[in-house]
N, C-alpha and C positions, 0 to 999 in steps of 0.2 A: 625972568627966570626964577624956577622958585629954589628955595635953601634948601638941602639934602637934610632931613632931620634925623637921627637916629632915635630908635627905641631904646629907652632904657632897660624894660622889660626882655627884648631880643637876645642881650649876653647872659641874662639870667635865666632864658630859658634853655639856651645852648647847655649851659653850666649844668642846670637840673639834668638833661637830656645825659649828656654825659657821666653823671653820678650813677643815675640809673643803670643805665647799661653797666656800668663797672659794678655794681651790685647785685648780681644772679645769685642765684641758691647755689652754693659751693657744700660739698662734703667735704668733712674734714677726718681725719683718720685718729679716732681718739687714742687716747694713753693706751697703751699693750696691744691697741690692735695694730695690722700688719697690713697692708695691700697686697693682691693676687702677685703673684710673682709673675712675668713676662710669660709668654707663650710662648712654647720649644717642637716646633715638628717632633712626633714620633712615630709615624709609618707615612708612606707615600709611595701610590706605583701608578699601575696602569692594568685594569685586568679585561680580557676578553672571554667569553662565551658565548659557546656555538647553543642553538639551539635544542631548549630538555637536559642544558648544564648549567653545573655553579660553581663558582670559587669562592676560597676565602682565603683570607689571610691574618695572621695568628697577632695578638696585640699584648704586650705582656705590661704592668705596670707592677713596679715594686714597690710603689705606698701610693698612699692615697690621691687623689688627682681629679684636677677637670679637663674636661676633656671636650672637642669637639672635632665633628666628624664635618668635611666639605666631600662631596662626591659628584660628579658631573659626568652624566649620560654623553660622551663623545660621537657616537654611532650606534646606528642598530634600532630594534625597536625596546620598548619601556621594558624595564627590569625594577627586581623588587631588592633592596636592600637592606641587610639587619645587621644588627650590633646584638650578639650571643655570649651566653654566660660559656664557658668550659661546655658546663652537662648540658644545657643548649644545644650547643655546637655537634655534643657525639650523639644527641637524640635525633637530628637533623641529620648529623652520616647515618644514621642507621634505618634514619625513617623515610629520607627523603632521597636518600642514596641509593637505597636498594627498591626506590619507583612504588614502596608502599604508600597508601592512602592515611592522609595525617589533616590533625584537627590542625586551627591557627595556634589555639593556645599550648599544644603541646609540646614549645621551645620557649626554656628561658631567655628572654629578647631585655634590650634595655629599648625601650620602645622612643624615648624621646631622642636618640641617635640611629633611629632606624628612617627607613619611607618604603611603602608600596607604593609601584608604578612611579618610579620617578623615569620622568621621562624629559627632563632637562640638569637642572643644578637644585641641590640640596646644600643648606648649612646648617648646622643645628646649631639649637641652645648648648651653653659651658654647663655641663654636668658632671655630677659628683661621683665617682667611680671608686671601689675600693681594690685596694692592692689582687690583682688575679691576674688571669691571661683570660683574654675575649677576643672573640673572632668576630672579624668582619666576613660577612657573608653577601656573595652578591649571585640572584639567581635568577635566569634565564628557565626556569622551568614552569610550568602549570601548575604548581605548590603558587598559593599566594592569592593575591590580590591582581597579579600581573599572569596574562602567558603569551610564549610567544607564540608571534602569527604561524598561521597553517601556513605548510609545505610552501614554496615558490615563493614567499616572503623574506624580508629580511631577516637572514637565520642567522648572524651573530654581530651578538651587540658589547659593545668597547664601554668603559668606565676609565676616568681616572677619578683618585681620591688619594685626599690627605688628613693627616690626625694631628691635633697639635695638644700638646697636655701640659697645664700650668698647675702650681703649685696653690692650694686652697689658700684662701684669706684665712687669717687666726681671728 
């Protein structure tokens, strides 16, 4: 029967192995700076529209803020989604409310918390928002990217969505 030998090499490679691993690339948060402050919900519902409608719902932040938008298509078919300045918002009641014919770019949009045709679940990137009120805008109409289906189709489609807004890194 032969002698079990060990390697002496074996424990010293375990040892490296595990050095390694405990040595990733870490950030570290220098002198004066601050880390993001936690994420706080600040809207959340559930909105429906029927077919050639849209909702919104009004977003007010009092200083500056990141922000991010989760929205998920619950039923119905694909709807377009936006995140609008104020004057945005009243140039869309005025343009898209009263069934007149409007360019894409003629609403101030914050385009990186928006989507056309979302047609499942959206989250967006933490973006930097300054102190205002902005609307979320969710539309069921032929404005957009998205419309919905002709007559006999599914004519109204469900959203829920949440907004969470943390406080900027210094």
């Amino acid at each position: 029967m032969a002698a079990h030998r060990s390697r002496p090499w074996t424990g010293c490679g375990m040892a490296l192995l595990l050095i390694a691993l405990g040595c990733g690339q870490r950030r570290t948060i220098a002198q004066g700076e601050t880390a993001a402050a936690p994420a706080k919900p600040v809207a959340h519902g559930e909105k429906a529209m029927k077919r050639e409608d849209w909702v919104f719902e009004p977003l007010a932040l009092s200083g500056e803020s990141d922000v991010r938008v989760t929205v998920s298509l619950t039923s119905g078919p694909a709807v377009d989604f936006f995140v609008m300045t104020e004057a945005g918002y009243n140039r869309w009641k005025a343009v898209v409310g009263s069934r007149q014919a409007a360019q894409e770019d003629e609403f101030e949009t914050v385009p990186m918390l928006g989507m056309q045709g979302l047609s499942a679940e959206f989250t967006s990137e933490w973006t930097r928002l300054s102190p205002a009120t902005y609307y979320l805008v969710f539309d069921n109409t032929s404005y957009g990217t998205t419309a919905p289906p002709a007559e006999g189709g599914a004519a109204v489609a469900t959203v829920t969505y949440s907004v969470e807004s943390r406080q900027p890194a210094k």
